[in-house]
C-alpha positions in Angstrom: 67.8 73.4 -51.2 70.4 72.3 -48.8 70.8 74.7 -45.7 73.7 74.7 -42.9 73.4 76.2 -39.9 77.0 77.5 -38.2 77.2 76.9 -34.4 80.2 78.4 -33.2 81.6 76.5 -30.2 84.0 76.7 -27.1 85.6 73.8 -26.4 85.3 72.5 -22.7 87.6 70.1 -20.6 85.4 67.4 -21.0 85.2 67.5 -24.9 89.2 67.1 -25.0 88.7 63.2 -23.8 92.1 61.7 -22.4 93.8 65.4 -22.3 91.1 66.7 -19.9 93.2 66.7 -17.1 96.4 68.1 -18.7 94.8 71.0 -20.1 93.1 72.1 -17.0 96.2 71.8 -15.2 97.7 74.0 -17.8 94.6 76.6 -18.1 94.9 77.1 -14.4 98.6 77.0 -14.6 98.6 80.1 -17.2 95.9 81.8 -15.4 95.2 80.8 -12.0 92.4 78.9 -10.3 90.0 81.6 -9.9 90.4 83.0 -13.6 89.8 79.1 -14.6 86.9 78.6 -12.8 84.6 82.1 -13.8 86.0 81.3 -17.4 84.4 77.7 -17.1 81.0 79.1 -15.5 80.9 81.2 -18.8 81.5 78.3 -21.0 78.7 76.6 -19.2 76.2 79.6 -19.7 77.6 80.0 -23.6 76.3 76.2 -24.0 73.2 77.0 -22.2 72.4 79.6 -24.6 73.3 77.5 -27.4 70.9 74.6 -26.4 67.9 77.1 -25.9 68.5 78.8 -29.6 69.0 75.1 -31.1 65.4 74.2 -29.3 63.9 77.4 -31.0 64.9 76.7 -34.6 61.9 74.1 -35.4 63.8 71.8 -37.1 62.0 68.9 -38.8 65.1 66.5 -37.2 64.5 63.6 -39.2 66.0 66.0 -42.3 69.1 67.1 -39.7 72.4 66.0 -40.2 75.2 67.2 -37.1 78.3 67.8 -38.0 80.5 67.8 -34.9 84.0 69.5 -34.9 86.5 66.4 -33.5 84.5 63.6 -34.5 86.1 61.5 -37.1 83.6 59.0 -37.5 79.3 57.9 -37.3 76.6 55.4 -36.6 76.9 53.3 -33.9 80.6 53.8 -33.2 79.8 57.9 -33.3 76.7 57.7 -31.6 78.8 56.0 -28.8 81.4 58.5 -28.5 78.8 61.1 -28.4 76.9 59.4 -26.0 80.0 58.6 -23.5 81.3 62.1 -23.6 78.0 63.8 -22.9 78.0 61.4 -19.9 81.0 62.3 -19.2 80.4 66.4 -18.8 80.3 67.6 -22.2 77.1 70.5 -22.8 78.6 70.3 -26.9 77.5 66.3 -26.5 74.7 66.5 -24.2 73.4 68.9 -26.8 74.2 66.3 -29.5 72.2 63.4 -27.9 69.4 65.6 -27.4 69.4 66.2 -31.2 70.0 62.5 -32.1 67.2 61.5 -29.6 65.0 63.4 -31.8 65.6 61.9 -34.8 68.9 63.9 -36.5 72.2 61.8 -38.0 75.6 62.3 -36.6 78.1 62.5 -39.4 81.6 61.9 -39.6 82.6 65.4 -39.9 86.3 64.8 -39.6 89.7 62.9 -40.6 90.7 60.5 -38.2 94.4 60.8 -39.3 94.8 64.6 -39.2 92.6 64.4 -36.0 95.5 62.3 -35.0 98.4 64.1 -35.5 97.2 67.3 -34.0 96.2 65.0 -30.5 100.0 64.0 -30.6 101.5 67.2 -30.8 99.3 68.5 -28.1 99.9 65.3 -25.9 104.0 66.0 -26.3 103.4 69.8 -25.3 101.2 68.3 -22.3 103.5 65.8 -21.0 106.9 67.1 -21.5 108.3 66.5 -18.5 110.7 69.9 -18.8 110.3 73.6 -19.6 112.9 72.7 -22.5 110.5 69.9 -24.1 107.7 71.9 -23.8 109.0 74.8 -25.9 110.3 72.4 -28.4 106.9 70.4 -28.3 105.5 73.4 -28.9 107.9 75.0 -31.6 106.7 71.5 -33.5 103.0 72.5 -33.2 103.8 75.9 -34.2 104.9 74.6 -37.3 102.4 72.3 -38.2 99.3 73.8 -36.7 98.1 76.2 -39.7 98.3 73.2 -41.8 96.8 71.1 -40.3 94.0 73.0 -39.5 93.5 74.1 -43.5 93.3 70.7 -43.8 91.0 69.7 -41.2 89.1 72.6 -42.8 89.3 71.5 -46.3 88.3 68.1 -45.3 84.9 69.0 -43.2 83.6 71.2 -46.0 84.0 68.1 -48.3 82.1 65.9 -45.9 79.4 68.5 -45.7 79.2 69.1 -49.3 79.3 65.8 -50.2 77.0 64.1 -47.4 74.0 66.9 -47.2 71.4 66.0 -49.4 68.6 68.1 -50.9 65.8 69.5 -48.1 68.4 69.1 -45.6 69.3 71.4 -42.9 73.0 70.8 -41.8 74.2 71.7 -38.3 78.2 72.6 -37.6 79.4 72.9 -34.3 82.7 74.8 -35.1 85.2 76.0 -33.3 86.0 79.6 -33.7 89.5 79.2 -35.1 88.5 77.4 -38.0 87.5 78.7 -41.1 84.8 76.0 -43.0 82.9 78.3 -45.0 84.6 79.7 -47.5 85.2 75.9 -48.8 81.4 74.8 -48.7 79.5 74.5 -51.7 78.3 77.0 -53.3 74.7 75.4 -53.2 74.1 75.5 -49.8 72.8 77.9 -48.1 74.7 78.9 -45.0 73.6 80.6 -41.7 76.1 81.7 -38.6 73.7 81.4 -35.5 75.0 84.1 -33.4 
């Protein structure tokens, strides 16, 4: 029996990489310093609580693969990445070393090209340098955006499917706005940790 277990995730500032610093600037922009700051000492409890319900699962880890929302690729080069943005701030990737450290796999959960054009329409919308090129920047991610994340979707249910093996246990870290399920196998059993 293959099993996946559904971690629902909140993106932080550090797990955005190079557009860190834009989107803060933005989050405080739309809602103020103070507002950004409690939100972000929420996000940090959410992961908190995340790591100490991932701890009390008893997973035998050397039968764990992760499946990471954002990360187009694995082994060494993956590892890396995971690695360098858990140094970097990242609870999501902290928590990801800590399960690789214990023996699970890091998969490539998603496609680098798709993964691509989505980082360029939000890098327009974050450095248009007018109000005028930011509405169009993001009347052109308005357009694309339910695509692309269908596809995105499409494509990690295939890489689960297809990469988790018998006597596995799978573990998604998804964000909430995607919609995964529905498109995994029928044969694996799923679980939304809550």
């Amino acid at each position: 029996m293959r099993k996946l277990l559904v971690i629902r995730i909140v993106h932080t500032p550090f797990d955005m990489g190079s557009m860190k610093d834009g989107l803060e600037k933005e989050g405080v922009a739309k809602i103020g310093r103070q507002r950004w700051e409690d939100n972000q000492r929420r996000i940090e409890k959410f992961w908190e609580e995340v790591d100490q319900e991932v701890d009390r699962l008893g997973l035998k880890f050397d039968r764990v693969r992760i499946y990471q929302d954002g990360l187009p690729c694995a082994g060494a080069l993956g590892e890396r990445i995971v690695r360098e943005t858990a140094e970097k701030g990242s609870k999501n990737y902290q928590i990801l070393c800590k399960l690789m450290d214990r023996g699970a796999r890091i998969e490539a959960t998603e496609s680098p090209e798709l993964l691509r054009e989505e980082y360029s329409h939000i890098k327009a919308i974050l450095e248009a340098k007018t109000d005028k090129e930011k509405t169009e920047a993001g009347a052109g991610y308005d357009q694309v955006k339910d695509r692309l994340m269908e596809n995105r979707d499409t494509f990690i249910a295939k890489t689960i499917s297809s990469t988790l093996k018998d006597g596995e246990t799978g573990l998604l870290f998804i964000g909430a706005s995607h919609n995964v399920i529905p498109k995994i196998a029928k044969d694996i059993e799923i679980k939304i940790l809550d």
